[in-house]
N, C-alpha and C positions, 0 to 999 in steps of 0.2 A: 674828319678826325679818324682817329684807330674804332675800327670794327672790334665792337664790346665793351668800347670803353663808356663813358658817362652822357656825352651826349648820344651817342648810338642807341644807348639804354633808352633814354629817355624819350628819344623819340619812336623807337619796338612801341614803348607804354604807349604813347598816342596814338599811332595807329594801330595798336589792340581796342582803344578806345571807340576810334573809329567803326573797326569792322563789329565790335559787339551790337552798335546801333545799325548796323546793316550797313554801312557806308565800305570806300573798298580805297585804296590809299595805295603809292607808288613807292619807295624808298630810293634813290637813287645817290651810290656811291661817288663822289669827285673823283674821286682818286681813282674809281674803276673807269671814269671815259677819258678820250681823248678830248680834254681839254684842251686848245692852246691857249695863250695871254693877249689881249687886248695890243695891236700893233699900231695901234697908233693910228694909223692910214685914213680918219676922220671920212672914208665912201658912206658909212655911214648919216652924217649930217649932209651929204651933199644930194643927195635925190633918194629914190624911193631903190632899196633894196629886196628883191624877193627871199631874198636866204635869209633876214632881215641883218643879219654880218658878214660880209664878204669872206672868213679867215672861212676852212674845210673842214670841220672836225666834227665833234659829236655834239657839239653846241645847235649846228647850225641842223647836222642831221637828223635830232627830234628831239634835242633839251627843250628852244623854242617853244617847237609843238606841244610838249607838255605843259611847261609853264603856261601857254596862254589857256589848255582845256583845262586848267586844274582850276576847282572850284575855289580851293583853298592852299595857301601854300605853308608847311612848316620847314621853317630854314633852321640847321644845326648848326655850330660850329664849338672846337674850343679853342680857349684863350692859351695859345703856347708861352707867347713872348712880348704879352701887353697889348696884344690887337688881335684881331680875328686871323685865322691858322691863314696858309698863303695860299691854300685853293679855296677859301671862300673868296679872300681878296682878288681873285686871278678869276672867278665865276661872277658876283658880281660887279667887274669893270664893265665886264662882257653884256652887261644889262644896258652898257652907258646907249645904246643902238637905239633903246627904247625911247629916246629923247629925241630922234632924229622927226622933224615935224612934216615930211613928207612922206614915212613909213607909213606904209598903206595896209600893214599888220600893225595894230597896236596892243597895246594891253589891254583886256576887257577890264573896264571901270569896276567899281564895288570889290575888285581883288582884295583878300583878308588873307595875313599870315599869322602864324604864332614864330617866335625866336627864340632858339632855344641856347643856353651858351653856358660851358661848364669850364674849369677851369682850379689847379691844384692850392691856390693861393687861401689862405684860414679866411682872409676877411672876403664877408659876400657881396662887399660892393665895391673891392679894390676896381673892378672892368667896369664899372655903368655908362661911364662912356665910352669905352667899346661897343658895348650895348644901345646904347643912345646916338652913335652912329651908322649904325645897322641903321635901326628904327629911322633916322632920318634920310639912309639910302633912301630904302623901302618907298617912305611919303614921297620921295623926289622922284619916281616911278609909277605913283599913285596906288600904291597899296599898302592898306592902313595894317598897321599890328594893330592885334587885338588884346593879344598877350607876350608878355617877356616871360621865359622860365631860364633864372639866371643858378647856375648852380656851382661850388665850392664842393670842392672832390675831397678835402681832408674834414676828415671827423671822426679827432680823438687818431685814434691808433688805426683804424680803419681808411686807410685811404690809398688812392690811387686806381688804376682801370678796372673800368664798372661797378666800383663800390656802392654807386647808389641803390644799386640792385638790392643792397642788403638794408635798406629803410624804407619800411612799409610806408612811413608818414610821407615820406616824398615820391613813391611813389602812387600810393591813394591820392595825392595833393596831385601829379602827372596825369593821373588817368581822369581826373576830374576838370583838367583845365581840358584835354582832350574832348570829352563830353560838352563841355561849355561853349570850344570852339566850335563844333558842330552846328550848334543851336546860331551863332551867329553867321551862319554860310546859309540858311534858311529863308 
């Protein structure tokens, strides 16, 4: 999403969370790599790939990488237009590789995320299944969420990019799920 805005916030809070318990955390912009979209070209299911997706881009040259060293992962997005923004959708396709059953990189098992997902709409559960198919991406990949942090950007008069900033509750309740996650990557 937009750099400052609500989910951006929210996940600063968690990984502040992180580094206060000494832990040390990666932030990684979509929008800043070259991403390309999922083509289709199934080389993937068809034997064992080393780049583990054929397409060139910054996926293949150390997203990968990270996603498999990461102990844990926190995925953000916001809800633009009733589903998740089009570069989560267009980064998660790019997962689809991890299903390929002769890929001789896989995901290391026990993967934990948090989801984080914000969104301008009053009611906070207008997107749960948006939400709820994240989370069932995720499981289809074999990494359990631990936590959802679903958030509603309008409150009151206040609203709009990085308003959450301005709610100690929500972010005390942020930094606390942060801490929490920790304890389950343990």
């Amino acid at each position: 999403g937009r750099k400052g805005g609500n989910t951006d916030v929210v996940i600063d809070e968690l990984l502040r969370a992180c580094a206060d318990s000494g832990n040390s955390g990666e932030k990684l912009y979509l929008c800043d790599i070259n991403l390309q979209p999922c083509s289709g070209c199934r080389a993937c299911r068809k034997g064992d790939v080393k780049t583990v997706c054929t397409r060139r881009d910054d996926m293949t040259g150390a997203v990968y990488e990270r996603l498999y060293a990461a102990d844990g992962l926190i995925l953000g997005f916001p809800i633009y237009t009733a589903r998740e923004n089009g570069l989560m959708a267009n980064f998660m396709d790019r997962w689809d590789c991890f299903a390929n059953p002769v890929l001789s990189r896989k995901m290391p098992p026990g993967k934990k995320a948090v989801v984080v997902c914000s969104w301008m709409w009053p009611n906070p559960h207008a997107y749960d299944h948006v939400i709820e198919q994240m989370v069932l991406l995720l499981k289809l990949h074999g990494v359990e969420t631990v936590d959802v942090l679903a958030l509603s950007g309008t409150r009151g008069k206040q609203h709009g990019r990085g308003v959450v900033k301005h709610h100690p509750d929500i972010m005390s309740a942020v930094y606390g799920a942060g801490a929490a996650f920790l304890k389950t990557l343990a």
